[in-house]
C-alpha positions, 0 to 999 in steps of 0.5 A: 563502532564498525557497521552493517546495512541490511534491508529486510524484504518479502512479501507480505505476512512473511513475518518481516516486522515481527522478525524485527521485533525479536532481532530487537528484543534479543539484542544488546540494544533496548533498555529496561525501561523499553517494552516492545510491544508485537510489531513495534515497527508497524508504528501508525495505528493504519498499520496496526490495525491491518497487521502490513507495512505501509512506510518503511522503517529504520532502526538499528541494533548493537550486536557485538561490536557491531551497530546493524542498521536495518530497514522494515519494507513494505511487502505490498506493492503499492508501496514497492517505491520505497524498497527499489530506493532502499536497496541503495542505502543497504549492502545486504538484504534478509529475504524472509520465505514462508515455510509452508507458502514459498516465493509469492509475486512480491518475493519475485519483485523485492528479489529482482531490485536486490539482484539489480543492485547487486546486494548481498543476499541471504535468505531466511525461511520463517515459521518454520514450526508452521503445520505443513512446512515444506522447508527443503521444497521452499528452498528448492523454488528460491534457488530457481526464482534466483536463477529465473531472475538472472542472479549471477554465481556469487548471488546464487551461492546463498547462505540460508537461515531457518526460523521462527520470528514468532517463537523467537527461534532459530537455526542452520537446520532445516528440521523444526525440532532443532531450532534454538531460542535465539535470533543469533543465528542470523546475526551472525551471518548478516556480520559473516556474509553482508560487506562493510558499507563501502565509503572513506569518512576522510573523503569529501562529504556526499549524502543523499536522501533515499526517504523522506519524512516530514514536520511542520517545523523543519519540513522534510526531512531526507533519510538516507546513507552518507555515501562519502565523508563526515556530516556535523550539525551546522555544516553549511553544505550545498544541495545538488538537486535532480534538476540541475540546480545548486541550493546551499543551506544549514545542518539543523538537525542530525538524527541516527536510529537506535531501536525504537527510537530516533536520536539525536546526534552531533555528527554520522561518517560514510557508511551510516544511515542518518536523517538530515533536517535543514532544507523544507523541500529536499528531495529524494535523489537530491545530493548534499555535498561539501561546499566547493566539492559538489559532485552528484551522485546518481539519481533515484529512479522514482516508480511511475504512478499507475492509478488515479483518483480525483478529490473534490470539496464535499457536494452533498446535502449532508456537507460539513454534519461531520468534519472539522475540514470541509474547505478547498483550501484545507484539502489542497494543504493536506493533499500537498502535504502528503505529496512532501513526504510520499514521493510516489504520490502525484498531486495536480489541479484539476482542469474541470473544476477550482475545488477538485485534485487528481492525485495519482498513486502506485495502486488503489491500496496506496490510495485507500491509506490516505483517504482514511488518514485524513478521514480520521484527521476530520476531512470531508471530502469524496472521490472518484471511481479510481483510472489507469493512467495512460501514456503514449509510447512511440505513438501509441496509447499505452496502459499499464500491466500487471503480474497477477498470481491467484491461489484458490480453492480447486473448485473454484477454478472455472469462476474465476477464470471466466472472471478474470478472463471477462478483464482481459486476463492472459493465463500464463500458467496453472499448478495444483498443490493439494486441495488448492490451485494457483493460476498465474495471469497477465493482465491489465491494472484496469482489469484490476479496479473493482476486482477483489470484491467479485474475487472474493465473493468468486472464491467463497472468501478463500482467494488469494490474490497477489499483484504487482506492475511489470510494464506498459503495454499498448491499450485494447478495447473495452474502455468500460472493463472492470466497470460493475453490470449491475445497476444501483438503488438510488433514493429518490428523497430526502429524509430517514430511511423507514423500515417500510420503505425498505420492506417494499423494495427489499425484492428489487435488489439488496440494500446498503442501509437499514432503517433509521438513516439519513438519505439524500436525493441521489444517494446510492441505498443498494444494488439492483438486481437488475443492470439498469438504476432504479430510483426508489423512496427508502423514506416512505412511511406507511400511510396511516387510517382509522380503519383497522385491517382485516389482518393484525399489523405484523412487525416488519422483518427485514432482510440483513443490509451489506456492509460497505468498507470504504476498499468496497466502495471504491472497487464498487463505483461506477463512472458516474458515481461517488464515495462521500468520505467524511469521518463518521460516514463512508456514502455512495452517492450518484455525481447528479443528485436531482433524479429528472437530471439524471434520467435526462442525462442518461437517456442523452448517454444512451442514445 
C-alpha cells in the first residue's frame, strides 16, 4: 500500500483535532464496532477537560489506495517542542486558519518550522460556516505570513482547501454555501500535492525516534519514520546515540497506527511511521541501524527550556491528610519518569536541599500539566514561584524573549499597555478591526509569569493573549518585574476558620477561603489591599457572656471568597511564597510558617 506523511499544525482552537475526527470518521478506516467520540485524539482526561492538545498524536487512515499517516500537534507553544521534530517524520503539513481569526502567533511559529524543513504546504481555512468569516481576507494574511517568513516559489504557490471540521464539510470554494458533506476534498489533495516519503525499503536500515512514549514494561518506546530499509521484530539492531556511543539491542516490539488504535505489527519498510519497544532508554535523535551499517543520521535539535520550577517534599502541618505519595523517593521516581518520556523537561537535584528538584519546562502551561497529573495520581507536594532561566552568551546574562499578540477590546487599550509597559513590553505594532484591537510586543518571558490573571482582570475577561519564544537577549534591571505589589493575609493560627474571624478582616483585603476551613500558621487566607502582609486570625471565635446585647445577634453576612485555580496560584505567588498541591487541596502558604520568624526575617530583608 503506497503512503503519505502529513502533519497537521495551527494555532490553538483552529480546529485540528476536531478536523481529524471526521478525516477519520469518514475514511475507510474505523470498523462498525469503533465509535468516535468529539476529539478523539485528545485522548488524556487533561486534554479533554481543556479542549487543547497537549501530546502529539499519530494515527493514520486508509483512503484509496493510500494509508495516510497523520500526526495531531500541540497549538500551544510550550508544547511547540513536539511540532519542530515532527516535521522530520512528515513530507507535508494541513495548516488549518480560522475563517474569521486568520494567522495567530503560533500559525506564525508552526509555519516557520514547515518552511524550514522544506515540507510541502497546504492550507486549510476551517469553520467556514462561522458568522463573520472572512475567507478571501484570511487568505490574503497567509499569503503574506508565507512571504514574511521567507517561503521560497514553490511554498508560495499553495493549494487551499475551504471547510468545516465541525460540519464535516468541505470544498475548493470560498462561498459558505457551496460547501459539500465530505472531507474528500482535502484527501484528495494531501494524494495530489504531498510527495511519497522519500526512502528505498532495499537499502540499509536507519530509524530514528522523533517521539517518545513510555511503560513500565519496556521503557520508552521511540516513535518515528523508518528513513532507510525494512525493521522486523527481532532484528538485532545497533543504536547510535547522540553522544557518540553505540548500543546494540533486540526488537521486542513493532507497533504501526490505524485509527484510534495502536497495533501490533511484524515488520514497517522506509516511508512509514512506527513505534519501536526494546531499548528502556532510547532516545529522540538517537539512530537504530542495521548491525555492521551504522550510519547516523542528523541529530534532533531539541528546544531549550526557558522556565523552572522548584518541587519539594510537602512541609506543611497538613503533610500526608490527602495523598497516597508523600515521600522524597516516590516524588523524584515520578519526576523522573516524566523526564523518560517528555524530552522538553529537565530534571536536576537540587543543591539547597535532599528533598527539592528543579524541573525546567518550555512555559508555565507545560508546567501546570504535570503538577495536576501527578496531583490526580495521589502526590503531595508544593512548589515555587515559577523563573526564567538565564544563560551567559559571549560574557553576557541573558534571559529569554517572547513574541506576545494581545487582542482586546478598544476600550481597554490604555490598561493594558500601561500593564504590559510596567513588564518591560516593547510595542512592535497596533490594528484595530471592528470593535477590537490587537497590539503586538516584545518582551521578556519573566514579564510573563504572573501576567494573565492581571491581563484578564485588565480586560474585564475579554483578552486574548497568545505568546511564544523567539530568542535569548541580554537580561535589563528589575529583577523583581512580574512579582505581585500587593501584600497578602496570612493566618496567624492554627485551627477552622470562623465566619467571625473573617467578618473582622474582611475590610482589610479580599479573602481566599470561607468559613469552616482548616488553616495553618502561615498560610496565605487572602490578599491585602495593602502592599505590606498582614498577619491576621481567621480562626478567632466570638467570645461568649452571659449578658446579653443592647442589640439582637445578627447573622453574619459575609463577602463572596476568590477562587483560586492551581494556573492562579502560581501566576499569584511571590519569592517568598508557596503552592501546597496535594489531591484535594491547592494552598497558599508562606516558605516561613512560624510568623516572629518571619517578621524577623523580613525586617533583616528590608534593611
Amino acid at each position: 500500500m503506497k503512503i503519505k506523511n502529513v502533519a497537521i499544525i495551527a494555532h490553538v482552537d483552529h480546529g485540528k483535532t476536531t478536523l481529524v475526527d471526521q478525516l477519520l470518521k469518514q475514511s475507510d478506516t474505523l470498523n462498525e464496532r469503533e465509535k468516535i467520540a468529539e476529539r478523539a485524539m485528545d485522548s488524556n482526561d487533561l486534554e479533554k477537560e481543556r479542549g487543547i492538545t497537549i501530546l502529539a498524536k499519530t494515527t493514520a487512515i486508509h483512503y484509496k489506495d493510500y494509508k495516510i499517516n497523520i500526526m495531531d500537534t500541540p497549538g500551544h507553544a510550550d508544547f511547540g517542542g513536539e511540532v519542530e521534530r515532527i516535521m522530520n517524520m512528515v513530507d507535508g503539513v494541513l495548516l488549518i486558519v480560522d475563517s474569521f481569526e486568520g494567522p495567530m502567533p503560533q500559525t506564525r511559529f508552526v509555519l516557520k518550522k514547515a518552511l524550514e524543513a522544506k515540507v510541502k504546504p497546504i492550507v486549510v481555512i476551517n469553520k467556514i460556516d462561522r458568522d463573520a468569516a472572512r475567507p478571501k481576507e484570511v487568505i490574503d494574511e497567509v499569503l503574506e505570513l508565507f512571504m514574511e517568513l521567507g517561503a521560497e516559489d514553490d511554498q508560495l504557490d499553495f493549494e487551499v482547501v475551504y471547510a468545516s471540521g465541525l460540519a464535516g464539510t468541505s470544498s475548493l470554494s470560498p462561498e459558505p454555501q457551496e460547501q459539500e458533506n465530505t472531507m474528500n476534498h482535502i484527501l484528495d489533495m494531501i494524494l495530489k500535492e504531498i510527495p511519497d516519503p522519500k526512502g528505498d525499503a532495499s537499502n540499509h536500515l536507519q530509524f530514528q525516534p522523533a517521539l517518545l512514549d513510555y511503560n513500565d514494561y519496556f521503557g520508552r518506546i521511540g516513535i518515528g519514520r523508518v528513513s532507510e530499509g525494512t525493521i522486523h521484530v527481532n532484528d538485532f539492531v545497533s543504536c547510535l546515540r547522540t553522544d557518540g556511543t553505540n548500543t546494540k539491542f533486540r526488537i521486542q516490539k513493532l507497533y504501526g497506527f490505524l485509527g484510534l488504535r495502536r497495533i501490533e505489527i511484524e515488520s514497517a519498510e522506509a516511508g512509514d511511521i512506527v513505534a519501536v519497544a526494546g531499548l528502556e532508554d532510547i532516545g529522540v535523535g538517537d539512530t537504530i541501524c542495521e548491525v555492521g551499517f551504522e550510519k547516523a543520521l542528523p541529530v534532533f535539535k531539541i528546544d531549550e527550556p526557558t522556565v523552572q520550577m522548584t518541587f519539594s517534599t510537602n512541609t506543611s502541618p497538613f503533610a500526608g491528610l490527602d495523598g497516597k505519595a508523600v515521600t522524597a523517593s516516590k516524588l523524584e521516581a515520578r519526576l523522573f519518569k516524566e523526564m523518560q518520556k517528555d524530552v522538553s523537561l529537565k530534571v536536576e537535584k537540587d543543591d539547597t536541599s535532599s528533598e527539592a528538584w528543579s524541573i525546567k519546562a518550555r512555559g508555565e502551561l507545560h508546567l501546570s500539566i504535570l503538577i495536576e497529573n501527578m496531583r490526580r495520581e495521589g502526590f503531595e507536594f508544593q512548589v515555587s514561584r515559577p523563573q526564567v532561566i538565564t544563560k551567559e552568551i559571549d560574557g553576557t546574562l541573558c534571559e529569554p524573549y517572547e513574541y506576545v499578540q494581545v487582542d482586546i477590546p478598544e476600550d481597554t487599550v490604555g490598561p493594558v499597555m500601561e500593564l504590559i509597559g510596567s513588564r518591560k513590553g516593547s510595542l512592535e505594532s497596533m490594528n484595530q478591526h471592528q470593535n477590537m484591537t490587537r497590539l503586538i510586543y516584545t518582551m521578556p518571558s519573566r514579564g510573563l509569569i504572573g501576567f494573565n490573571t492581571e491581563f484578564m482582570t485588565s480586560t474585564k475577561g475579554y483578552g486574548m493573549l497568545s505568546h511564544y519564544f523567539t530568542d535569548f537577549r541580554p537580561m535589563e534591571g528589575n529583577a523583581g518585574v512580574g512579582e505581585r505589589k500587593l501584600g497578602v493575609l496570612v493566618a496567624t493560627e492554627n485551627g477552622k476558620s470562623t465566619a467571625y474571624g473573617i467578618g473582622q478582616i474582611e475590610d482589610r483585603g479580599t479573602l481566599f477561603i470561607g468559613p469552616g476551613v482548616d488553616v495553618y500558621e502561615g498560610q496565605i487566607v487572602g490578599e491585602c489591599n495593602r502592599e505590606e502582609d498582614l498577619a491576621v486570625n481567621v480562626s478567632k471565635a466570638k467570645a461568649l457572656s452571659n449578658q446579653r446585647s443592647s442589640n439582637k445577634d445578627t447573622t453574619v453576612v459575609l463577602k463572596k471568597f476568590r477562587l483560586m485555580s492551581l494556573e492562579t496560584c502560581l501566576d499569584y505567588i511571590n519569592e517568598d511564597e508557596l503552592v501546597e498541591i496535594t489531591p484535594k487541596n491547592i494552598r497558599l502558604r508562606k516558605k516561613i510558617l512560624n510568623t516572629e520568624q518571619r517578621k524577623k526575617y523580613d525586617s533583616r530583608k528590608n534593611s
